[in-house]
NUTIMI-807445 format. One record per residue (C-alpha): residue in three letters; x, y, z. Coordinates in Angstrom, 1 decimal. Layout:
REM NUTIMI-807445
("ALA", (X, Y, Z))
...
***
This chain:
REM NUTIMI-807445
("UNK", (-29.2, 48.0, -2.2))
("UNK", (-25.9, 49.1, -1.7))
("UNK", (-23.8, 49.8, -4.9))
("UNK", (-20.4, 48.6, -3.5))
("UNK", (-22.0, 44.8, -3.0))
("UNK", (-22.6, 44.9, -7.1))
("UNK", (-19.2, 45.5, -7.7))
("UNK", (-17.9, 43.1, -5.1))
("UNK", (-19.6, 40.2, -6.5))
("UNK", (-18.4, 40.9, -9.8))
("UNK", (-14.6, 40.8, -8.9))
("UNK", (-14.8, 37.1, -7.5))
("UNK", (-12.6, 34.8, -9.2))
("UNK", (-14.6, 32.4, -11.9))
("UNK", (-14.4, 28.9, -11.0))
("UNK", (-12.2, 26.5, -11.1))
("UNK", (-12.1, 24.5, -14.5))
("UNK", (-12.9, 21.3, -14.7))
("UNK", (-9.7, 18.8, -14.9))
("UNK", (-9.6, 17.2, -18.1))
("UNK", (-11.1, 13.9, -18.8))
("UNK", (-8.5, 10.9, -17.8))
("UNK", (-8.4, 8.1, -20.9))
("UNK", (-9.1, 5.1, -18.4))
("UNK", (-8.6, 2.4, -21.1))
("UNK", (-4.7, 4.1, -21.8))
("UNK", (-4.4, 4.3, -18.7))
("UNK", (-5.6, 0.3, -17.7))
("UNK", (-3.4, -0.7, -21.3))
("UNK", (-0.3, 0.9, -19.5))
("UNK", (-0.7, -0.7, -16.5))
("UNK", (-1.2, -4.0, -18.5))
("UNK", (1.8, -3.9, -20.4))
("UNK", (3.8, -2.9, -17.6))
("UNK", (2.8, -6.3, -15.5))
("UNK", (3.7, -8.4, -19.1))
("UNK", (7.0, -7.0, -19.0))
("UNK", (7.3, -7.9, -15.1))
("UNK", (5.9, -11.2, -16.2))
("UNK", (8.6, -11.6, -19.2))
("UNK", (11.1, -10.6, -16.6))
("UNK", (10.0, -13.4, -14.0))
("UNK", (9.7, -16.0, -16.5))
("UNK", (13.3, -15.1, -17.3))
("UNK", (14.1, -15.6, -13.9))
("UNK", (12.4, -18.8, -13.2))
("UNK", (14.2, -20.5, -16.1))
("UNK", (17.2, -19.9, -14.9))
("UNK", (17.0, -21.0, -11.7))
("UNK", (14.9, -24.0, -13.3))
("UNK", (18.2, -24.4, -15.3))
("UNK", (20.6, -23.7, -12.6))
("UNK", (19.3, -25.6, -9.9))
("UNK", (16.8, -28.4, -10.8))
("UNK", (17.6, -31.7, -12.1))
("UNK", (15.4, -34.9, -13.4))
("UNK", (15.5, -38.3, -11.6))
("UNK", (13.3, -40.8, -12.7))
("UNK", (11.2, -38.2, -14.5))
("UNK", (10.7, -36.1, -11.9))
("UNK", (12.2, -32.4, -11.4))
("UNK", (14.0, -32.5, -8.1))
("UNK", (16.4, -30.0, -6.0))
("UNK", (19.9, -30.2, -7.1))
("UNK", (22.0, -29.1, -4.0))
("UNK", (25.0, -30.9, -2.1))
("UNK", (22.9, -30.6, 1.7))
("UNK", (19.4, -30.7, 2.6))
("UNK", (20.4, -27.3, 4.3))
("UNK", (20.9, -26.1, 0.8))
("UNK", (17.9, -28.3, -1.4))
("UNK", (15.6, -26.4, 1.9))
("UNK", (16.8, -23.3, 0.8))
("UNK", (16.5, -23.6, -2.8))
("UNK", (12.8, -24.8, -2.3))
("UNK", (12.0, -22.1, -0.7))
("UNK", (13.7, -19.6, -3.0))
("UNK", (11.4, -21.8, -5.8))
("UNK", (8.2, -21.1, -3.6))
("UNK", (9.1, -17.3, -3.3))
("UNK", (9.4, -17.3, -6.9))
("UNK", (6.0, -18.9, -7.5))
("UNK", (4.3, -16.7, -5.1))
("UNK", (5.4, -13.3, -7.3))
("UNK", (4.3, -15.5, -10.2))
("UNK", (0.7, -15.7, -8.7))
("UNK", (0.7, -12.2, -7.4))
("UNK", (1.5, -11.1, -10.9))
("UNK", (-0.8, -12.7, -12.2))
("UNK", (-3.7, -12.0, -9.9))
("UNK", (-2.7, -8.4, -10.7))
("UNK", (-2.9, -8.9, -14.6))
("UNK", (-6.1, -10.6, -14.1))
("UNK", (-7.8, -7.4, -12.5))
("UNK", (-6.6, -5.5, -15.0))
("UNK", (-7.9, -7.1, -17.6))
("UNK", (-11.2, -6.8, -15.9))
("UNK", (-10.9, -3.6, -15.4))
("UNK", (-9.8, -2.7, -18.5))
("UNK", (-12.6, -5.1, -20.7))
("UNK", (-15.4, -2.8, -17.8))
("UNK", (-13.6, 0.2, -19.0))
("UNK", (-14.5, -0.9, -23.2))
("UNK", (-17.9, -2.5, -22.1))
("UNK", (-17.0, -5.9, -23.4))
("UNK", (-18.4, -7.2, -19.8))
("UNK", (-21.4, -5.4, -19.5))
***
């Protein structure tokens, strides 16, 4: 046995410590209340426009623009709107399952 080796596997660094433990449910909770607030934010959005732009005939909510060029575009700025609405809240939804996983509420 050669003395040097007993010194040499003495001087190796100690490992690594383990990386703290990450709160998942804060975590999932933060996520959550930053898609509400995006949510708030679209909703604000959508009014407007709604408000702006939409008018009812014969009780039915119809385009409110001087061309069909125009009432084209605006129903496709509508559609745009509605497709962030869903992705939103397809997003939420996940979250929410994720974070009700996270709590065992779903187990």
């Amino acid at each position: 046995m050669n003395i040097f080796s007993v010194f040499a596997k003495q001087s190796e660094a100690p490992p690594p410590a383990p990386d703290p433990p990450v709160d998942r449910e804060a975590e999932l909770l933060e996520q959550l209340h930053g898609v509400d607030g995006e949510l708030a934010l679209l909703n604000d959005e959508m009014r407007t426009f709604r408000t702006k732009h939409f008018c009812v005939v014969g009780g039915r909510e119809m385009v409110a623009a001087p061309t069909v060029t125009e009432a084209a575009e605006r129903r496709e700025e509508w559609n745009q709107l509605l497709r962030t609405l869903s992705a939103l809240q397809a997003r939420r939804s996940e979250i929410l399952q994720a974070w009700s996983e996270s709590k065992g509420v779903n187990r």
